[in-house]
C-alpha positions as a printed Julia matrix, in Angstrom:
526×3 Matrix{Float64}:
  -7.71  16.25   -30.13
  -5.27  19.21   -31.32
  -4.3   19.58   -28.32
  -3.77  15.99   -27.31
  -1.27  15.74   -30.53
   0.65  18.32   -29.88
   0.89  16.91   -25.81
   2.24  14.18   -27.34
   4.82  15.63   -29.52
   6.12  17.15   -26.88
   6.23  14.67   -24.37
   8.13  12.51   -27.86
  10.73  14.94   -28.17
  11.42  15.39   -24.39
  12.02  11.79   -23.89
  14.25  12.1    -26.92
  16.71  14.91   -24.79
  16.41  12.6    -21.81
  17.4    9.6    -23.78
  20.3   10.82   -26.12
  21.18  12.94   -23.27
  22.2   10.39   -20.79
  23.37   7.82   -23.48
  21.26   4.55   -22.13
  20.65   1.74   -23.52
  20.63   0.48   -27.12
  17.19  -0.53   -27.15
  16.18   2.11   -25.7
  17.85   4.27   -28.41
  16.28   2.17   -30.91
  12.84   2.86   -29.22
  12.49   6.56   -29.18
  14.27   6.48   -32.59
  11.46   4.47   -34.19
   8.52   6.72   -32.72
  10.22   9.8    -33.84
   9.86   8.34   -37.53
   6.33   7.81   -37.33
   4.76  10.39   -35.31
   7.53  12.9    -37.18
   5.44  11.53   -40.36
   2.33  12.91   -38.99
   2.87  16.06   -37.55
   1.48  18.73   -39.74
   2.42  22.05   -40.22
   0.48  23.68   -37.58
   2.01  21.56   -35.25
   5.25  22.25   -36.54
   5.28  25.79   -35.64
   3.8   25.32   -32.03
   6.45  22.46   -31.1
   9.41  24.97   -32.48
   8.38  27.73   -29.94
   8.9   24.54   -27.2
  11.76  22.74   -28.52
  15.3   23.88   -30.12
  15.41  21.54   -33.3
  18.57  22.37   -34.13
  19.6   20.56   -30.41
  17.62  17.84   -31.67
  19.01  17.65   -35.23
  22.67  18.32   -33.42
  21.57  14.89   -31.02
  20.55  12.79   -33.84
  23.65  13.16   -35.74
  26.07  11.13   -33.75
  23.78   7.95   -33.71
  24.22   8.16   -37.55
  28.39   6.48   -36.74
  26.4    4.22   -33.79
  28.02   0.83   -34.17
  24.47  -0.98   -33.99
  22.77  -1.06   -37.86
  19.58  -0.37   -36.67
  19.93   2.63   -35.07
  22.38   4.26   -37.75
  19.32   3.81   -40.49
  16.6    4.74   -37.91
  18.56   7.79   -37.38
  18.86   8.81   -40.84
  15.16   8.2    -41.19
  14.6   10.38   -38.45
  16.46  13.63   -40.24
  14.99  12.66   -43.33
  11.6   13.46   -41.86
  12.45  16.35   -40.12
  14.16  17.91   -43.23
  11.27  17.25   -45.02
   8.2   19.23   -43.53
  10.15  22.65   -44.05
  13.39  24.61   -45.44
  14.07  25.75   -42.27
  15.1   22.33   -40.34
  16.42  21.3    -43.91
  18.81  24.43   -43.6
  19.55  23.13   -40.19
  20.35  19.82   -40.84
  22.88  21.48   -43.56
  24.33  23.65   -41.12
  25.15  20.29   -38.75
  27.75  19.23   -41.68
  25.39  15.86   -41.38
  25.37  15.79   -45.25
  29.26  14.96   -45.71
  28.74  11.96   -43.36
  25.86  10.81   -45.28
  27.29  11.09   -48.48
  30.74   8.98   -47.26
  28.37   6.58   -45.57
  26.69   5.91   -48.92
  29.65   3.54   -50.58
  29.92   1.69   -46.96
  26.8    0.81   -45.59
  24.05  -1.33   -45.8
  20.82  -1.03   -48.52
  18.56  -0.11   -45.79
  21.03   2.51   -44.57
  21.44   3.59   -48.66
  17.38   4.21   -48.67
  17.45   6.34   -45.56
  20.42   8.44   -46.73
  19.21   9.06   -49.95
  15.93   9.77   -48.29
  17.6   12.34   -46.31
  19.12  14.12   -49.57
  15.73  13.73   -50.81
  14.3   15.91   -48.09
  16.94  18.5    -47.89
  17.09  19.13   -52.11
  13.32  19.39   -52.88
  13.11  22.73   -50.68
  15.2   24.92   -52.82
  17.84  25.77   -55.25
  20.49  27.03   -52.52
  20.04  23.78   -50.78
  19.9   21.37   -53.57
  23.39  23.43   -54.3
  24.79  22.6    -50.41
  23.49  18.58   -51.43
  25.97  18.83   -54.77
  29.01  20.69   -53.03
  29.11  17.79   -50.47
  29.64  15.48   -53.47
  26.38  13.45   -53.16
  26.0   13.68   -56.86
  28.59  10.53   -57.38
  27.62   8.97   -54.84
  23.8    9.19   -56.03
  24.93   7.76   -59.58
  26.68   4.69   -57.46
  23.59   3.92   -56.06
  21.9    3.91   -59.64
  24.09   0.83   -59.92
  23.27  -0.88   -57.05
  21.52  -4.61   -56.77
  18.43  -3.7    -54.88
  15.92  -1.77   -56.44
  14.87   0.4    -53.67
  18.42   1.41   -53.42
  17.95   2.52   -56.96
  14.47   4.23   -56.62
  15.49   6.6    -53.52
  19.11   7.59   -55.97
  16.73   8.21   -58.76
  14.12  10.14   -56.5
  17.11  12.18   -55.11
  18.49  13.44   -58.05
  14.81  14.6    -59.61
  14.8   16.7    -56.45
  17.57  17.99   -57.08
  17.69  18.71   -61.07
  13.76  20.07   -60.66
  14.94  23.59   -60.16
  16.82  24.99   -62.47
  19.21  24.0    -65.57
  22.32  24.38   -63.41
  21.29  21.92   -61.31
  20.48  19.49   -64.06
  23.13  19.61   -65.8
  25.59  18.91   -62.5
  23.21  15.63   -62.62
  23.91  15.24   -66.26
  27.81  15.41   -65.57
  27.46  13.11   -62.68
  26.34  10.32   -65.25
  23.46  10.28   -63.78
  21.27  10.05   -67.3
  22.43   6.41   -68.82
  21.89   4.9    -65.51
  18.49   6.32   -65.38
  17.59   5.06   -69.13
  18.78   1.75   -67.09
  16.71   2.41   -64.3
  13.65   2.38   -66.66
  14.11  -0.66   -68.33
  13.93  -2.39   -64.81
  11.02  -4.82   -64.57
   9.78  -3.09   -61.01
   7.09  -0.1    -61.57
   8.01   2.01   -58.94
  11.35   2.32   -60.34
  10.51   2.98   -63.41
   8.32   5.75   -61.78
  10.68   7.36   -60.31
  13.26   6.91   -63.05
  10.88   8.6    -65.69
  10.12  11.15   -63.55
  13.5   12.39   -63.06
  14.18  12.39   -66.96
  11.3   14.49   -67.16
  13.34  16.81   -64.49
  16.35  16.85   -66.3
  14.47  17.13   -69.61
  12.7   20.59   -68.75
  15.24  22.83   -68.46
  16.74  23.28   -72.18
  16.82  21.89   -75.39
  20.42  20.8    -74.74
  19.29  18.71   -71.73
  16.54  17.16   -73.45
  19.35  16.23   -76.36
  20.97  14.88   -73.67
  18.47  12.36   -72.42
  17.61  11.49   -76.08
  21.36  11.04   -76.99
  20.89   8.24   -74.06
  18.13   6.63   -76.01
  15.2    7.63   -73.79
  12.79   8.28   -76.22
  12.38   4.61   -77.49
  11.47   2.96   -73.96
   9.65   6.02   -72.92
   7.01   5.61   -76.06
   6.85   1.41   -75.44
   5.31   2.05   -71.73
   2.68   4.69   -72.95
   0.05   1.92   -73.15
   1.86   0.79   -69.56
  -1.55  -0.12   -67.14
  -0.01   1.64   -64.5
  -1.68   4.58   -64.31
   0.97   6.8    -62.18
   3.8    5.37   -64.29
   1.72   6.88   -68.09
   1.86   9.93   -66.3
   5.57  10.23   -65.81
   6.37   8.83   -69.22
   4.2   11.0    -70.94
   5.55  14.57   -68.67
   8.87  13.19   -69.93
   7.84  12.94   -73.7
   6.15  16.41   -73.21
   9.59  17.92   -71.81
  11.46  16.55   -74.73
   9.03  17.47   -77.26
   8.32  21.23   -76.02
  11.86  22.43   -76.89
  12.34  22.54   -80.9
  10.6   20.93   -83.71
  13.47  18.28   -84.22
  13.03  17.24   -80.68
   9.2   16.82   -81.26
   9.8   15.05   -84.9
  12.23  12.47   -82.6
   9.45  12.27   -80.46
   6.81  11.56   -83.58
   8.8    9.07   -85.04
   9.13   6.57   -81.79
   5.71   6.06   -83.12
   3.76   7.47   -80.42
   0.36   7.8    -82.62
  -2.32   6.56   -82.48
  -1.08   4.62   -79.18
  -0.79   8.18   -77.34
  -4.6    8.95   -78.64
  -5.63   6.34   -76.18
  -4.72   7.85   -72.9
  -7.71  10.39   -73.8
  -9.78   8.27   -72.75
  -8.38   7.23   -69.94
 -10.26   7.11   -66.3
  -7.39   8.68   -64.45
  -7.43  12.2    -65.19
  -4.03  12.83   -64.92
  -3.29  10.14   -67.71
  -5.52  12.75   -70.23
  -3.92  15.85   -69.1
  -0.39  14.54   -69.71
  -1.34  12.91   -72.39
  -2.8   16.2    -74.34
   0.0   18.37   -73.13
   2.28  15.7    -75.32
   0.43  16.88   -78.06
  -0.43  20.1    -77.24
   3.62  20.3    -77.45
   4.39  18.43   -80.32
   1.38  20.58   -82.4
   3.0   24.1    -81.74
   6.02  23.37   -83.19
   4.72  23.95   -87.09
   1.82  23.33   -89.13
   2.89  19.89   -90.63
   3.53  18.42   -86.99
  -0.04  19.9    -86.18
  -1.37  18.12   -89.69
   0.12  14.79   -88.87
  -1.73  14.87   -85.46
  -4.87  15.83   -87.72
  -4.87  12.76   -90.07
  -4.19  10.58   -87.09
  -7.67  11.99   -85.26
  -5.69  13.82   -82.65
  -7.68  16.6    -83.46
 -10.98  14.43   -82.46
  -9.47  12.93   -79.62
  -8.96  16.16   -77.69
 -12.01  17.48   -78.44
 -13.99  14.48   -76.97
 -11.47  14.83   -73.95
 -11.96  18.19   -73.05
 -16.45  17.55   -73.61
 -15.42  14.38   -70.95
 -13.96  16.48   -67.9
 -13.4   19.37   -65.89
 -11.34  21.96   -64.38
  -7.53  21.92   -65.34
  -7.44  19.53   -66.93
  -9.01  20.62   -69.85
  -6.39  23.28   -70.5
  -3.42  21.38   -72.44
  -6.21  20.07   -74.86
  -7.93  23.91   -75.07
  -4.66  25.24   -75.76
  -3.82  22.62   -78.22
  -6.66  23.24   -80.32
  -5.8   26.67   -80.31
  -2.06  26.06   -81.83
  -3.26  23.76   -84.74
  -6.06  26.63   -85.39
  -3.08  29.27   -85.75
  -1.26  27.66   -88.12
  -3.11  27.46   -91.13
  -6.94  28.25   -92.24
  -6.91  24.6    -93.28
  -6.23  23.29   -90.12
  -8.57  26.11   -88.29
 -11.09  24.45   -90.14
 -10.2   20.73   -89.21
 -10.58  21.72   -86.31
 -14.29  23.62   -86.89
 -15.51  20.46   -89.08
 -14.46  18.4    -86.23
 -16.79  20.38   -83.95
 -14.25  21.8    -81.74
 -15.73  25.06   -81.09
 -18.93  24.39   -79.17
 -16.07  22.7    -76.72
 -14.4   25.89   -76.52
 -17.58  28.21   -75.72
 -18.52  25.31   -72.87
 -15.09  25.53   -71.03
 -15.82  29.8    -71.21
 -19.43  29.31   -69.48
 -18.9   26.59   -67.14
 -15.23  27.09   -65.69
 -14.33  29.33   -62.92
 -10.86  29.4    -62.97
  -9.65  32.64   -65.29
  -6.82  30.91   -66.59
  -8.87  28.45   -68.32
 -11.52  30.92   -69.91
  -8.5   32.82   -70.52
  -6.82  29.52   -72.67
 -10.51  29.4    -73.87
 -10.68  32.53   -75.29
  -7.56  32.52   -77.15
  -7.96  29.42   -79.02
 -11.2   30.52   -80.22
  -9.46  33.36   -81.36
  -6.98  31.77   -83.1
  -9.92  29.81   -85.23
 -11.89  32.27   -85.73
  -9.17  34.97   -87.49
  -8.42  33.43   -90.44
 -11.3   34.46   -93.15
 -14.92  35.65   -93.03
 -15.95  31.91   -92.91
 -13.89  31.14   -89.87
 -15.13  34.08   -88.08
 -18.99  33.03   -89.0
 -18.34  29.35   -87.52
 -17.15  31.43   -84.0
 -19.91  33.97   -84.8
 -22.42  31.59   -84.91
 -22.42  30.0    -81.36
 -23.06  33.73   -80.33
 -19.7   33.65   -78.4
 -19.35  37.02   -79.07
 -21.38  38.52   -76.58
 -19.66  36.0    -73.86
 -16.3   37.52   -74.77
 -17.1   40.93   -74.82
 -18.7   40.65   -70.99
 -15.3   38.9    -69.82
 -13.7   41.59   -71.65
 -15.43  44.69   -69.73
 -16.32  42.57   -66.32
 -13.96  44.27   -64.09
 -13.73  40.81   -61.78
 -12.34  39.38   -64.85
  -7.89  38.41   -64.54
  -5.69  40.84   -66.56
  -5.06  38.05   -68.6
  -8.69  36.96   -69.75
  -9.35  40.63   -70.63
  -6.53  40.95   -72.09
  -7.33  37.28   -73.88
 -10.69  38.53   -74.81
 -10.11  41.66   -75.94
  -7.56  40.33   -79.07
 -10.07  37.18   -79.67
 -13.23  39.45   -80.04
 -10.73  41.83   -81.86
  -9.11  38.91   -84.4
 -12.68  37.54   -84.79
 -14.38  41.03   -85.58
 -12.26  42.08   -88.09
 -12.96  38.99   -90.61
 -16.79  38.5    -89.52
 -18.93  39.45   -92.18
 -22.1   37.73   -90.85
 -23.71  40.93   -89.15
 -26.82  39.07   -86.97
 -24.14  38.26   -84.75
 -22.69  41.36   -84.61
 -25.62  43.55   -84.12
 -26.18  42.79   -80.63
 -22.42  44.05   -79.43
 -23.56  47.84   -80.71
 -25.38  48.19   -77.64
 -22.83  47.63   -75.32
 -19.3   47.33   -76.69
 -16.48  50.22   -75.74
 -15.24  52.59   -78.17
 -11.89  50.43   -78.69
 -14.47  47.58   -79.74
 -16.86  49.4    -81.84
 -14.84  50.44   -84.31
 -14.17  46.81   -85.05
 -17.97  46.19   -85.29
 -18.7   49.76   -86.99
 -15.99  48.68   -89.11
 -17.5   45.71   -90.48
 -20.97  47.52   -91.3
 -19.39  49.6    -92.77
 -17.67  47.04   -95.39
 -20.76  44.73   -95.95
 -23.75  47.07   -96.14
 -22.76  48.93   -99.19
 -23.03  45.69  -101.31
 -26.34  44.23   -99.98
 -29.47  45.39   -99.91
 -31.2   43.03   -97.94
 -28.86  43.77   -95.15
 -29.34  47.39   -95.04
 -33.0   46.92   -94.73
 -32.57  44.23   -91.93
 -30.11  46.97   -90.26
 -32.96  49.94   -90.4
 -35.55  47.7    -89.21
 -33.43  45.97   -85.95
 -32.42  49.33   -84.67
 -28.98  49.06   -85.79
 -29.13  52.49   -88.01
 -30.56  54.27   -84.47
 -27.75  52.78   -82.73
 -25.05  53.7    -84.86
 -26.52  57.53   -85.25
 -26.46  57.58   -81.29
 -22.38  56.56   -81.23
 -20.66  59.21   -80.2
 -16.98  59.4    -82.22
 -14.4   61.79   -82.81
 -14.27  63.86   -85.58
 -11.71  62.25   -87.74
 -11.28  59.98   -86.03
 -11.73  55.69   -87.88
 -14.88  55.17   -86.28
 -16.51  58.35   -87.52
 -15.1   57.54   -91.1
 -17.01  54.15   -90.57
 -20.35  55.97   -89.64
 -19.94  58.23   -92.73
 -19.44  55.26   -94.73
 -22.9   53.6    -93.28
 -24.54  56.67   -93.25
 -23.88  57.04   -97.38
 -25.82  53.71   -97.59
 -29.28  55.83   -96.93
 -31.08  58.5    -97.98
 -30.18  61.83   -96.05
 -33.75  61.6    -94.82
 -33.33  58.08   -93.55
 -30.31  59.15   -91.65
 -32.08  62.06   -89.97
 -35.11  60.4    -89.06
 -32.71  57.7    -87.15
 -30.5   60.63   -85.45
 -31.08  61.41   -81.94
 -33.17  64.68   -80.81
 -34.5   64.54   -84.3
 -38.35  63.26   -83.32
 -38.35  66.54   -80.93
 -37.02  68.96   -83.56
 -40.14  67.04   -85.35
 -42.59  68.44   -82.4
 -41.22  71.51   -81.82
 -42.21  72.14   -85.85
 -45.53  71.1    -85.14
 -45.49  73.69   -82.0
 -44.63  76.04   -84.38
 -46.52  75.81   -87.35
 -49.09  77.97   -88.42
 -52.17  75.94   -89.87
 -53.31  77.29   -93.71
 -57.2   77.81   -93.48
């Protein structure tokens, strides 16, 4: 079947050099024009490569371009549909269609020609932009810019959408970029564009704001100065699901720059209404609907509070329990920022059961990043004061951190993730069952974070200085081997002045043969 495909390709293309070659007829033209669109639409990558060993595309690209001045309609658009799917599989027939000057005659075209002609060409700019930054640069030195804006003016709405779509490719990559669409005018139009009663507009039109948005705070100032933020929060509870998910990105982009953006963002009255999409059977609706809080709740601690008293807190939670994979992460990490602001808000977050959550995503996920997001936010809960530290304690997470920590198929990052979580944790836990078990098997770096906190509790309780002879923990400490001087021995000294000498030396290693080599040696009294 491969095989067959790629036949065909080439046998497409071949009639295509025959064709424009020998200039027949117009319906021929028209034709081989409209089965390069669709089969051009299927070719995959693989094929790609194996037809550009056969054929020169730039000979093709350089025979499509005069049929974009043909005097018949028809072929002019199907043309321009042509490049436009050409341009878009790859960079490198994008660079080629660049290097034809074809772009200048689109872009003076644009003003002239028909709507259907206005959809291809835009289509075309479309292709070329989304590849890179250099050649969303060649699309805004030809001057398509302005003539993109026009089109954001024009009657038909599909003239509109493929302007809209054109610029998002373009302003996507970098803040340059988007702000030679914000000079073009291009963001009023687009607040417009949004307003328009047909969804796929309004798609597209949100989605580019969310483009423009990304880059800086001054962009996103930009697009708020325009009034965005007001018809962005009324089509949040929007049934369209593709449509929530580009108005909440663009609320997200807004709100992750500064706290004043996020407070604008707040007060378009967004909550509860945003708490809905959380439960919400497309699971891209959730994720961009917790990364809109996740960004408003970083900002500061009463931004993180607000989203508390309206149950955002509870929301997430029962979001990231109700699926899997990615896109749990904006709500893990979310939880996470509203723990680090405050203990108060750590412990919203622990009476509204969000750590068993948490310890889930670290068991059950596969991707690093995630257990990585996991381990940080539990972390962040569990630093505050003894009590937080118990609640993490507790769920006997410990042990789970400190294997990710020393598993040597573990990321950089979730070591490095685990390593300050156990670490923040450690040094407030007090509540020493959970601690015990890490003596066996934690690194010296670790230890004297567990050593540490022995050493702190057992000189004011009895009961746990007996529990800590009788578990083994005594043994285990006598058997650590630290430098003299050195934090951790000061720690052991500090445990070992808990017990009678006696004690101690029963407990230290070798001493149960010095015991046997005194029986050896003893001389019985008769």
């Amino acid at each position: 079947m491969f095989e067959y495909t790629i036949f065909l390709c080439v046998i497409l293309f071949f009639f295509i050099f025959q064709l424009f070659s020998t200039h027949e007829k117009m319906s021929r033209k028209t034709a081989v024009l409209q089965q390069c669109c669709p089969r051009a639409n299927f070719i995959s990558v693989e094929h790609l490569r194996f037809l550009q060993a056969l054929i020169t595309w730039k000979s093709v690209i350089s025979l499509l371009r005069p049929l974009l001045l043909d005097v018949v309609p028809t072929i002019q658009q199907t043309a321009a549909l042509a490049l436009g799917r050409l341009a878009y599989f790859n960079d490198d027939l994008a660079e080629a269609v660049v290097k034809e000057d074809i772009l200048p005659q689109l872009v003076c075209s644009l003003s002239e020609q028909n709507r259907f002609y206005k959809k291809a060409a835009a289509f075309v700019l479309r292709a070329v932009g989304k590849h890179s930054p250099q050649l969303a640069q060649a699309i805004v030195e030809c001057g398509a810019l302005e003539a993109l804006v026009i089109c954001l003016e024009d009657f038909d709405p599909g003239v509109k959408e493929g302007a809209a779509w054109a610029l998002g490719y373009i302003a996507r990559h970098n803040s340059e970029l988007s702000q030679a669409v914000v000079d073009a005018g291009a963001v009023p139009l687009l607040v417009l564009c949004i307003q328009e009663p047909e969804i796929a507009l309004k798609r597209i039109a949100a989605s580019t704001l969310s483009d423009i948005s990304k880059h800086s705070p001054e962009l996103a100032q930009t697009v708020v100065d325009a009034g965005a933020i007001a018809y962005l929060a009324q089509m949040i509870l929007n049934p369209d699901a593709k449509l929530k998910c580009q108005v909440l990105s663009a609320l997200s982009q807004i709100a992750k720059h500064s706290v004043d953006l996020a407070e604008l963002v707040v007060e378009a009255e967004i909550f509860p209404v945003v708490l809905t999409c959380m439960k919400d059977s497309d699971e891209y609706v959730k994720k961009n609907g917790a990364t809109l809080i996740r960004e408003i709740a970083k900002h500061s601690p009463e931004l993180s509070q607000f989203i508390v008293n309206a149950g955002g807190v509870a929301a997430v939670i029962d979001c990231i329990g109700s699926c899997k994979g990615t896109v749990r992460l904006p709500g893990i990490m979310m939880l996470g920022y509203v723990a680090a602001h405050s203990e108060n808000l750590s412990m919203a977050v622990i009476v509204s059961k969000g750590i068993p959550p948490l310890c889930t995503c670290l068991l059950e996920e596969h991707e690093d990043h995630i257990k990585a997001a996991a381990a940080w936010a539990l972390g962040q809960i569990g630093r505050h004061t003894p009590e937080h530290a118990r609640a993490v304690a507790e769920t006997n997470v410990l042990g789970t951190l400190l294997s990710m920590y020393m598993d040597i198929r573990s990321s950089e990052d979730l070591q490095l993730k685990a390593k300050r979580a156990l670490k923040n944790i450690l040094q407030k836990c007090t509540y020493l069952p959970a601690l015990e078990p890490l003596l066996h098997d934690a690194p010296p770096n670790i230890m004297k974070h567990i050593v540490g906190q022995f050493s702190k509790v057992l000189p004011h309780d009895s009961k746990a200085r007996r529990l800590f002879v009788t578990s083994g923990g005594l043994k285990k400490v006598q058997e650590i081997k630290a430098e003299p001087g050195s934090l951790l021995q000061e720690y052991i000294n500090t445990i070992n002045n808990c017990y009678p000498e006696e004690v101690v030396r029963y407990y230290s290693p070798g001493y149960s043969e010095m015991l046997l080599e005194r029986v050896e040696n003893y001389q019985p009294v008769l």
